[in-house]
N, C-alpha and C positions, 0 to 999 in steps of 0.2 A: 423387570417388566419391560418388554419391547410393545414402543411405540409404533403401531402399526400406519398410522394417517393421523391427522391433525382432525379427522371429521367425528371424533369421541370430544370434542370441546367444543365443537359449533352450536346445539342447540342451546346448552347453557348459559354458553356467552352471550346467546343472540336475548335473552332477559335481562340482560344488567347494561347499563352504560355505564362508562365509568366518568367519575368528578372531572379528568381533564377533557373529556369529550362535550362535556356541558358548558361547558366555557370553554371552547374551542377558539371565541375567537379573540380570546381573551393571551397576555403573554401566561406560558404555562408558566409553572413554578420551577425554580434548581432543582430540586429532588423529583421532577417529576414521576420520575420512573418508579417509587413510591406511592404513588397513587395507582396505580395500575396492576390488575394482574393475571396470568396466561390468558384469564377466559375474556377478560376484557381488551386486550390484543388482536386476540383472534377476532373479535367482532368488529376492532378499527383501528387496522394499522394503518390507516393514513394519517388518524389522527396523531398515533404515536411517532410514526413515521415526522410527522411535519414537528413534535417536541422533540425529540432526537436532534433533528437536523436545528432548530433553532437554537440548543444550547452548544451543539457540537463549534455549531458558528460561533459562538465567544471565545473559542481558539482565535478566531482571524485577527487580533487585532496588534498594532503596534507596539512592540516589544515584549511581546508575549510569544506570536509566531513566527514572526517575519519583522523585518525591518521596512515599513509605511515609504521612508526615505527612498530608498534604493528597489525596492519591488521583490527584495531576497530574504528565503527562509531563514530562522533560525532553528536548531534543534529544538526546541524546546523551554521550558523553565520550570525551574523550584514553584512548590507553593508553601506559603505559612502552614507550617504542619496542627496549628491551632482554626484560624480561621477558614484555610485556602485560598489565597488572596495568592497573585503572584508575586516571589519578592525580588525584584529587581538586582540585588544582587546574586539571586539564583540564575538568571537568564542565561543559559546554554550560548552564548555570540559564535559561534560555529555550526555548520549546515555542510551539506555536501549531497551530490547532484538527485540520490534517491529522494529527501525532503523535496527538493524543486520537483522532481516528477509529480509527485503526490498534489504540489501544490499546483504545477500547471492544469492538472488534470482537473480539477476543480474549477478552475480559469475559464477552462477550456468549457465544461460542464454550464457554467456561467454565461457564456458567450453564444451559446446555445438557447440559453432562454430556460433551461431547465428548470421546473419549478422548484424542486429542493436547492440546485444551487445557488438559486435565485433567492432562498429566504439563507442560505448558508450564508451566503457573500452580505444580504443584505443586515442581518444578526450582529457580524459584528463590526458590522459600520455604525450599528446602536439604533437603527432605523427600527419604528413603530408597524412601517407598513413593510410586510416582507413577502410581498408580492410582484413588488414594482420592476418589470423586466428592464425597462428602457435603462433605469438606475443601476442597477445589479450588473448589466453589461458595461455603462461607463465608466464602473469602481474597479470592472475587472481589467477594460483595455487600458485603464491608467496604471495598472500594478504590470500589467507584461511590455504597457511601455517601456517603463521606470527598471524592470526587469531586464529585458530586450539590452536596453543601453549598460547597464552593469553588468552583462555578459560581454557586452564589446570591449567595455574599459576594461575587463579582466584580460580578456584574447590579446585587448594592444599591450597592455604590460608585460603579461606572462607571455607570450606568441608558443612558447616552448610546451602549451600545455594544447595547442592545436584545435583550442575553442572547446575543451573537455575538463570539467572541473574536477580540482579534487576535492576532499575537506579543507573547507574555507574560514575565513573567519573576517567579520564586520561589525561595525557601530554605526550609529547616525551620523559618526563624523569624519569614519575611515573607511576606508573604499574595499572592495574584498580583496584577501591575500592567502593565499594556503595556510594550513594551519600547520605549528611548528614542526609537527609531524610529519605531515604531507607536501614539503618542499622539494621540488624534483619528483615527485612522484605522483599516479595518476593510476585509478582502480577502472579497472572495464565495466563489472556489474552494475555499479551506481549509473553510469555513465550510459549503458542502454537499456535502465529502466526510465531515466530522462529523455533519452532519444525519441521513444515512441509517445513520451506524453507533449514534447514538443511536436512530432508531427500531427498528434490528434487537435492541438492549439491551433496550428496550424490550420490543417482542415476547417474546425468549426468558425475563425475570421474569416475563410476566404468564403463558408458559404452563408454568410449574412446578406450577402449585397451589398451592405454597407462599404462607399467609397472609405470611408479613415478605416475602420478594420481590416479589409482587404488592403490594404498597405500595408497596416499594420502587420498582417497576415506575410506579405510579400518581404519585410523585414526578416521576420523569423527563419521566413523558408531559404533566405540566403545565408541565415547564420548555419542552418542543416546543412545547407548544399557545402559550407564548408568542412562541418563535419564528416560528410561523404568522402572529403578529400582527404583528410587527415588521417582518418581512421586505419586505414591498411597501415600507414609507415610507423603508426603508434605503437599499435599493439599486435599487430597479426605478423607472425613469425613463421609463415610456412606451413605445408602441409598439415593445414585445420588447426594452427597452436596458434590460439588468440592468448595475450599476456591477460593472469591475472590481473598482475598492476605492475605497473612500466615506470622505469626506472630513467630518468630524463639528467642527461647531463649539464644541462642551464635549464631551468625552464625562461630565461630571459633575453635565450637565445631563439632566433624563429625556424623553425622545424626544418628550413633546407638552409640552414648556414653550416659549413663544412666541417665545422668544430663539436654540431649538434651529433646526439645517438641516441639512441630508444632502445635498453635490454630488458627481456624478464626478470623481474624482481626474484630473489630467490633460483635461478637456474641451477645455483653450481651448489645447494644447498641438500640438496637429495631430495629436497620434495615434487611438490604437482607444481610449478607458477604456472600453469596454463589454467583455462575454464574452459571444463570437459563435463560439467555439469546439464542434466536437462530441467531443471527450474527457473532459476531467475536470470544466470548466464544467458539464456538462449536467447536475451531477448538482445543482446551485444551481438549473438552468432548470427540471428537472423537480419538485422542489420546490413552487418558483413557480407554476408548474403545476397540479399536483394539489392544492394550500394555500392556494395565496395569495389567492382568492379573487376571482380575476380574470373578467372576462366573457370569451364565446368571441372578440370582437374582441382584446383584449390576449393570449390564448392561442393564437390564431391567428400575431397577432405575432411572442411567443417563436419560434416554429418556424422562421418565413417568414426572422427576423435570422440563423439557423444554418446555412439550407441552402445559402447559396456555399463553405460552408466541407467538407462534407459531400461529399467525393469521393472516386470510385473510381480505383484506382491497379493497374496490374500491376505486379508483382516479378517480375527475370526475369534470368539467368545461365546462360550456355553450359554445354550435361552438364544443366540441372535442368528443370523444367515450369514452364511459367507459372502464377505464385500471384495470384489477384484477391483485393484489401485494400482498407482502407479509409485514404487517404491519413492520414498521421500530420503533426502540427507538425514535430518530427524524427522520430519513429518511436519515440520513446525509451518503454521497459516503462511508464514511471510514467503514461504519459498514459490508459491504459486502467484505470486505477483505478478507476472506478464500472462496471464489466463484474465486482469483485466484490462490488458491490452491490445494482447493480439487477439486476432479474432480465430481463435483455435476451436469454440464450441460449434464452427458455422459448418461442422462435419459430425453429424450426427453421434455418432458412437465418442466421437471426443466429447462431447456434450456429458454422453452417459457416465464415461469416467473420470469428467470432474464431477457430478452431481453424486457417480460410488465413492470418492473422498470424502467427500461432504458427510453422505451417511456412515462412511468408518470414521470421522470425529466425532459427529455426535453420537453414535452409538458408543463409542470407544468411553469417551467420558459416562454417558449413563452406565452403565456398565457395571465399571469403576467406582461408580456413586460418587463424581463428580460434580461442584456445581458449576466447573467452568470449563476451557478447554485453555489450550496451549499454543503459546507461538512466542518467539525467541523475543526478550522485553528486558527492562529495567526491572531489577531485584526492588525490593523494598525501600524505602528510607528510614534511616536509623532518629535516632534520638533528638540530634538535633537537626534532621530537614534532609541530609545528606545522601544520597543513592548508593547502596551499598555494594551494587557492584552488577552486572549486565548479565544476562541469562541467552546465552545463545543457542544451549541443548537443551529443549522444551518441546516434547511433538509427541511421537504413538512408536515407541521401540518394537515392538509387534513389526513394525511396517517402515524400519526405516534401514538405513547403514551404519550410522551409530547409533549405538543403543546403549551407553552410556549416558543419562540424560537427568537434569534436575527438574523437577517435577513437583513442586509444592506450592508454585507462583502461577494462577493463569490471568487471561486477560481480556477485558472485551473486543480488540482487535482479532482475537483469534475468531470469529466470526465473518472476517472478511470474504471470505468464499464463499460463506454459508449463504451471507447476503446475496449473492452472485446467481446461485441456484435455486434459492426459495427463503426471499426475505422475513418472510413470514416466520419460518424457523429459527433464522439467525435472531432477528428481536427476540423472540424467546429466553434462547441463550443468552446474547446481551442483556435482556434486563436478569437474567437470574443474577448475573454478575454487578450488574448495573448497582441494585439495591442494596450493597452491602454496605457496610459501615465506611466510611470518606470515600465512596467509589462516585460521589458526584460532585462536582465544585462548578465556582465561575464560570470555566471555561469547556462543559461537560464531562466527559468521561473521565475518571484518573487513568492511570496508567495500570494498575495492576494492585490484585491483590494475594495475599497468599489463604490459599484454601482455608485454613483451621480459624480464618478470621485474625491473626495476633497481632500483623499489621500490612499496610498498605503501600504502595507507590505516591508519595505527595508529588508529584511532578507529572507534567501535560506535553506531548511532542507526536508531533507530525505522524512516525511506523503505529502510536499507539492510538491514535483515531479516525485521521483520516483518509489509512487505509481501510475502516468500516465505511465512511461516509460515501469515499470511493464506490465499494462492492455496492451500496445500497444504491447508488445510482446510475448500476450497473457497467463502472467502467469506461473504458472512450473503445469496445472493440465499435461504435457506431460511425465515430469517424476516422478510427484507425481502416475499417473497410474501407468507407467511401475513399479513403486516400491511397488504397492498395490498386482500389479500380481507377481510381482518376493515374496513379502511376500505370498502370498496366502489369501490376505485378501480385495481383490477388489470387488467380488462377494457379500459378506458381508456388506462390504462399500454402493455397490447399494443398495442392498436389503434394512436395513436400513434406509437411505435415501427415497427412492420410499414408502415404508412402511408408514413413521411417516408423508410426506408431503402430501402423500393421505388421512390420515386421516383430513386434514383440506382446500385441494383443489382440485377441478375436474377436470380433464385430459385437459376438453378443454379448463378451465381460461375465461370463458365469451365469448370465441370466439372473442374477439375486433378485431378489423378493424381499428383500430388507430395505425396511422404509426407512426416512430420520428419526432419530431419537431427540426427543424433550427431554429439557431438566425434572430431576424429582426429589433434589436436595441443593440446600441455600448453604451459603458460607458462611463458616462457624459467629458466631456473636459472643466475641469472649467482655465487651465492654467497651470499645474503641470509641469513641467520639467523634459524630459527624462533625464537618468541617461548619463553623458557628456563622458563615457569612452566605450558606444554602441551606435552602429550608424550603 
């Protein structure tokens, strides 16, 4: 069955209130998303909207997502696979610069006065009243203070990493340091999904008015402007080959000492080291771009390396309409990450074809007789609490370049875009997933589960929620613009865009006439056991 409009469940719904809208102003319950259901949604998603976001906030808190101390993420943590409680020595003590985007963006979101970030921020500070702007902005300029300065102390140690982080790693008592992994070396995609959420941080201090923000503000924009300067000698290698990840000869050396070099990791290895990708990459290229201070030949470049990659795809199932997309790696949610940054939808027909992805997932999945969607996440936890291993080929093979894909894990994050284009939809899908067996805890959303219901994700991190929290609060393109036009480089930005996406699709996109698809089946209930400390 294709869902043709969401307006086959308004009248219905508009009869029922549901139990968490009656004590609205009351703190909702862990399991909320339990209490509710599609027809009660539809009639008040702000209500559910405002529990979402108050539980998603019990992520925020000390040693659970970030480190209080220093102002820096962590990945993530274990929970008690009995109660869900976080256990301390599950805690993830490594982060690396995509968690910090995620997290500034929220900051930022914050600092803005935002009402959901404002009960975000304020949730898991444990506060009663999650209204209080004045509060919510002074939790937040104390964490990008504390922040701010542990970026510094990293740049004077390391200097060799050019003020660009890699996977790090921290405690409340030891200051960040790469993780063992990542010593001498340094990833570009993390590194300009971060770029842009600092300059959206950026933007929203400097337009408070506020004298200490706007410092604070003035702070940041000089650790950017360093980054402006760094970035070409890092990782950009000449006609349009930005380094995957750069391969640093000290990082304790500082970028112009005679001894220093910077090569593509992998060069001499036969593969791609470059990012020639048009998803999450571009938000590195565009950067580069707009900053780096390149001539129109090397600009030219960048574009020219990106466009074999840069194609149109139909999505298409017996009963639905054909959806024209923009082909995916695997299709998986995470890859369209810089769609809530830059402000790529402020071009009409780009609009259109991220809202036709939108409708090829959810369709894809109803389809399918799916009750969830997919996007590259942590596999399950095994027996005793442990992550059995990471899921990076997770998306719509139909529609992607690899089509080799594991496919029996999905997760409420893949909703991040949905929220993007019609939050309304995405809550849908979110809660079909939401309500399953340990799919709620402490600190809201779990991480994943697997379709047939057998078992779950006991563990909470940054890619797996709040990049929903993000899409629902539509992103920073609001002051990633205004900081395009306050640079003078917005006009540009479109052009660009509109330019390179015409060469490979047509204004109208097929014209489809396929709406979003709704869920219409729940995840299996073999017996699992909600976690004993949400109810």
């Amino acid at each position: 069955m294709v869902h043709t409009a969401l307006k086959a469940f308004i009248h219905l719904s508009s009869l029922i209130l549901p139990l968490a809208l009656t004590t609205a102003l009351s703190t909702p319950s862990c399991r909320f998303a339990n209490q509710w259901t599609s027809e009660h949604i539809l009639s008040s998603s702000q209500a559910f909207e405002d529990a979402l976001l108050f539980w998603e906030g019990k992520f925020h808190q000390h040693n659970v997502s970030y480190n209080a101390i220093n102002g820096m993420t962590f990945d993530g943590t274990l929970l008690d696979i009995a109660t869900g409680t976080h256990r301390v020595e599950g805690l993830h003590t490594f982060s690396a610069a995509s968690k910090e985007s995620s997290h500034l963006m929220m900051l930022a979101h914050a600092i803005e006065g935002k009402p959901g970030a404002v009960r975000w921020v304020l949730s898991g500070e444990g506060e009663h009243n999650v209204v209080d702007v004045d509060k919510a902005q002074k939790v937040a300029a104390g964490v990008l203070q504390r922040k701010w300065e542990s970026y510094s102390q990293f740049n004077e140690t390391f200097p060799g990493f050019g003020g660009f982080l890699p996977w790090f790693a921290h405690t409340e008592f030891n200051p960040l340091t790469p993780t063992w992994d990542w010593n001498n070396r340094v990833p570009a995609l993390d590194n300009g999904e971060n770029i842009w959420a600092i300059y959206a941080t950026i933007e929203a201090l400097k337009n408070t008015g506020n004298k200490d923000y706007v410092a604070l503000g003035s702070k940041w924009e000089g650790y950017l402007n360093y980054l402006k300067s760094t970035a070409e000698k890092i990782f950009y290698r000449g006609s349009g080959r930005i380094c995957a990840v750069t391969s640093i000869h000290d990082q304790t050396l500082p970028i112009d000492h005679p001894e220093q070099t910077y090569t593509c990791e992998g060069l001499d290895s036969g593969g791609n080291p470059f990012i020639n990708d048009p998803y999450e990459g571009q938000g590195f290229m565009f950067f580069l771009y707009l900053f780096g201070n390149l001539d129109q030949t090397e600009k030219a470049a960048l574009l020219e390396l990106k466009r074999p990659q840069l194609v149109s795809a139909d999505w298409s199932m017996p009963g639905y309409q054909n959806v024209t997309v923009q082909k995916g790696f695997w299709f998986s949610s995470h890859e369209n990450w810089g769609w809530m940054q830059l402000p790529y939808i402020d071009i009409p027909f780009m609009k259109d074809l991220y809202t036709n992805m939108e409708r090829a997932r959810t369709c894809d999945s109803q389809a399918k007789k799916l009750p969830g969607m997919f996007a590259s996440i942590n596999n399950s936890t095994d027996q005793n609490g442990e992550i059995i291993g990471y899921i990076s080929n997770a998306g719509i093979p139909q529609i992607a370049n690899q089509t080799v894909q594991e496919l029996d894990v999905i997760t409420p994050y893949s909703t991040m875009n949905t929220m993007m284009v019609n939050k309304t939809v995405g809550f849908l899908w979110w809660h079909n997933m939401a309500t399953a067996k340990r799919m709620q805890n402490l600190y809201g959303s779990s991480e994943s589960t697997r379709i047939d219901g057998t078992a779950t994700s006991a563990f909470v991190s940054w890619d797996s929620k709040i990049t929903t929290v993000n899409g629902i609060l539509g992103g920073v393109l609001s002051l990633v613009r205004s900081g395009m036009q306050r640079d003078g480089i917005y006009d540009e930005f479109i052009k660009v865009v509109n330019d390179e996406y015409r060469l490979v699709f047509d204004e109208s996109l097929g014209d489809t006439s396929q709406d979003f698809c709704l869920p219409d089946v729940k995840v299996g209930d073999l017996g699992l056991a909600d976690f004993t400390t949400c109810s």
